[in-house]
N, C-alpha and C positions, 0 to 999 in steps of 0.2 A: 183687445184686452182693456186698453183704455173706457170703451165706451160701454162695458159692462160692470167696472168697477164705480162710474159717475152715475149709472142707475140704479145700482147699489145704495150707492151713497145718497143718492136722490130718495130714494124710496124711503132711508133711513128720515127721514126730515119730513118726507109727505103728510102732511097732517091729518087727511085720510085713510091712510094707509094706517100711523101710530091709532087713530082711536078707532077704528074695523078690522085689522089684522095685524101683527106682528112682525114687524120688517128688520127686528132686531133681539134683543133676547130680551129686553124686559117687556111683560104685557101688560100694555099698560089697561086697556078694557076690565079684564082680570084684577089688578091694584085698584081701580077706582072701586068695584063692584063690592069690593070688601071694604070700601069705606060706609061710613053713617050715612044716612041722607045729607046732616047736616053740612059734613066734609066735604062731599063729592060737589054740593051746593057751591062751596068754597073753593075746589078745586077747578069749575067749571066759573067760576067767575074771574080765576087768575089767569088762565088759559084766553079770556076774552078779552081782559085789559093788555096782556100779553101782543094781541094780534092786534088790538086798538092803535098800538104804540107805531103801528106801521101805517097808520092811515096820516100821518102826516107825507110821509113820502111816496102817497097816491101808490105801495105794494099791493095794497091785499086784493085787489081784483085780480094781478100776477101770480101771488101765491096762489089763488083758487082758483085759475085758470089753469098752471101746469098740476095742481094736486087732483082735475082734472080729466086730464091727459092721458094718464097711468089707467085709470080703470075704461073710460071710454074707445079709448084709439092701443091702448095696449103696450106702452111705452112713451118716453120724451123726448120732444125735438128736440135731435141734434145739433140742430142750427147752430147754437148757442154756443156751444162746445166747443166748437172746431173752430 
């Protein structure tokens, strides 16, 4: 039960997942698509300085390595978990 609600919860956050499919109830593909060019410009530049913010702490080859994981191999290692 546990390890079906952390891939849940996983997927909720996969950043993949939020801008190609819907892993929760807001869609987000759908909200951007109804913005202006100008906005979604805007939106897509805050979403970048966003993940900037992690490259001091050498994350984001982690983050897109397990957002990854889910559409290639079909799930995420539990390793980590347990």
């Amino acid at each position: 039960m546990i390890a079906s609600e952390v891939r849940r919860t996983t997927d909720q956050w996969n950043p993949l997942k939020i801008a190609f499919e819907r892993p929760h109830e807001a869609d987000f593909p759908a909200a951007l698509m109804a913005l202006g060019w100008r906005d979604r410009a805007k939106v897509l530049r805050d979403l970048w300085r966003f993940v900037v913010l992690y490259k001091e702490f050498k994350w984001g080859r982690q983050m897109l390595r397990v957002a990854m994981q889910r559409p290639l191999i079909g799930g995420y290692s539990m390793q980590r978990w347990l």
